[in-house]
C-alpha positions, 0 to 999 in steps of 0.5 A, a space after each residue: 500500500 505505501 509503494 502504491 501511495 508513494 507511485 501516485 505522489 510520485 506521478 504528480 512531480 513527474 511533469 515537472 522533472 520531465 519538463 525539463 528532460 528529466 524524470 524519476 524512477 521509484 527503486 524501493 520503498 523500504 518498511 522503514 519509510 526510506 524511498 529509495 529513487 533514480 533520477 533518470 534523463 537530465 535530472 541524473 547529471 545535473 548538479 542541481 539533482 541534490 536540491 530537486 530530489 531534497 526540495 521537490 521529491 522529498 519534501 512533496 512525498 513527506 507532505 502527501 505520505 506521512 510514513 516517508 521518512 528520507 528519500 535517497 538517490 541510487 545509481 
């Protein structure tokens, strides 16, 4: 149930990364409430990446989905 919430919050940034060329990836939602994403097209080397996936994604799945914790970026 929290991937699903954490997929439909996530599908509400995606125009905005995708925009701009980029686009986010949700990798894994851990039971401890970690997010783990992958930040896909030019979101994946922009140097602006960290303050997105901090600012944007974080911020926006914290509000939308209390049980989110942290959100991490992979490679």
């Amino acid at each position: 149930m929290l991937r699903e919430k954490v997929e439909e919050v996530l599908g509400k940034i995606r125009p905005f990364l995708q925009r701009d060329g980029g686009d986010v990836e949700l990798v894994d939602v851990q039971p401890d409430g970690v997010v783990k994403v992958k930040l896909r097209g030019a979101c994946s080397g922009c140097p602006g990446a960290t303050m997105t996936l901090k600012n944007a994604i974080e911020n926006t799945l914290k509000q939308e989905v209390p049980e989110v914790k942290a959100v991490e970026q992979v490679e």
